[in-house]
C-alpha positions, 0 to 999 in steps of 0.5 A: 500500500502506498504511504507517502509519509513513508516515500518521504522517510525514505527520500529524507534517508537517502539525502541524509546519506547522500550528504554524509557521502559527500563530506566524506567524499570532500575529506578524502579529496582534501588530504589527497589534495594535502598529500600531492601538494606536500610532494610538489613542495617537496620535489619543487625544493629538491630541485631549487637545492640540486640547482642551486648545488650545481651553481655552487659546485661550479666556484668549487674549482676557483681557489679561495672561493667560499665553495672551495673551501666548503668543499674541502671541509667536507672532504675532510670530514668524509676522509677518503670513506675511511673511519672519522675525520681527516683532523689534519687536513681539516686543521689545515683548512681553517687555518688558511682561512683569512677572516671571520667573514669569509668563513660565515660565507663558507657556512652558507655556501656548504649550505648550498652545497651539501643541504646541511649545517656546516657548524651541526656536522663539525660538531657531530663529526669532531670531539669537544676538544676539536671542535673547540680548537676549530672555533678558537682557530676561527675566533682569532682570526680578524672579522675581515681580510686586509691585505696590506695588514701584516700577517705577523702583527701580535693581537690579543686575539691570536695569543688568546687562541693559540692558548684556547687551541693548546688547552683543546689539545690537553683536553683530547680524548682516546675513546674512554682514555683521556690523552692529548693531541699531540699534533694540534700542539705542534701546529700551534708551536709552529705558526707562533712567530716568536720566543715572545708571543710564546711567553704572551700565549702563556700569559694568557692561558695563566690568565684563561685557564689559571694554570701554568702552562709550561707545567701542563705541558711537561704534564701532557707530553711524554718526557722525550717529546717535551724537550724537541717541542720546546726546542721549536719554540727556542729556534724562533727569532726572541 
């Protein structure tokens, strides 16, 4: 028998259901819709970045350019796929490197490079005593490069940082067994020019430290390496 209260029920029943159809079917588009354009952003950066290495790759090969050195860091952090950083190497790198505004260039062009932080993989790569000496290599160099301003003029700032870098040196740890960098000390004995600035770099780590540093260093070095590191030192012009 025909009911039209009932024909009206069950059209009620199928909009009802129809509608709840379509906000289904809606929420289903929209994260469709959220997922393809999460992957176009993706793919969109991805390809700005391989670009953008690519530009970056190619000042690689111009001696002292920022993605020179970049470059060079990076090698020595992969150190020819052997275990650990190349230290000497890289050590050598920074070293060269002429002035603070430059090495914030070489952070942003590792950057553009290699897609990552250069300070976060130096940190994650090297020991606290490494990276210590890597900063207070860079921390004494002069906030920018000036050609005609002698290489060999004493500051603060450098006799503050050969101090810094000998301390990282005695503070170098073996895996569980504390030891002491021998090669880093070297490299510090080798660029102070002379007898003096070796006097004022222990002055400073006296001042930094509160410690002597000649004590510390008979403390760190073996009895037979002492006597040919101070002779590097004694060698030098007063």
């Amino acid at each position: 028998m025909y009911h039209p209260h009932s024909l009206t029920y069950n059209r009620y029943d199928y909009r009802q259901e129809q509608e709840n159809f379509s906000l289904r079917e809606k929420l289903a588009w929209s994260l469709a819709g959220i997922i393809v354009l999460g992957g176009a952003v993706i793919l969109i950066r991805s390809a700005v970045h391989k670009r953008q290495a690519e530009a970056e790759q190619r000042l690689t090969y111009e001696d002292g350019s920022p993605a020179t050195y970049a470059k060079q860091v990076k090698m020595a952090f992969d150190n020819d796929g052997w275990w650990g950083t190349n230290m000497d190497m890289l050590r050598q790198v920074v070293a060269r490197i002429p002035s603070k505004q430059l090495f914030r260039q070489i952070i942003d062009s590792y950057r553009r490079l290699y897609n990552r932080s250069l300070l976060t993989d130096m940190e994650s790569e090297l020991q606290s005593s490494e990276y210590n000496e890597m900063l207070a290599i860079i921390s004494a160099k002069p906030e920018q490069y000036n050609a005609n301003t002698a290489t060999n003029i004493l500051t603060a700032a450098k006799v503050q940082g050969w101090a810094a870098r000998l301390k990282a040196a005695f503070d170098k740890n073996y895996g569980f067994m504390p030891g002491t960098d021998e090669q880093a000390i070297r490299t510090v004995f080798m660029e102070i020019p002379t007898q003096t600035a070796f006097a004022y770099t222990a002055a400073a780590y006296k001042s930094m430290y509160g410690r002597d540093l000649s004590t510390d260093l008979r403390s760190e070095l073996e009895f037979w390496e002492y006597n040919p590191f101070m002779q590097i030192i004694q060698q030098k012009p007063k």
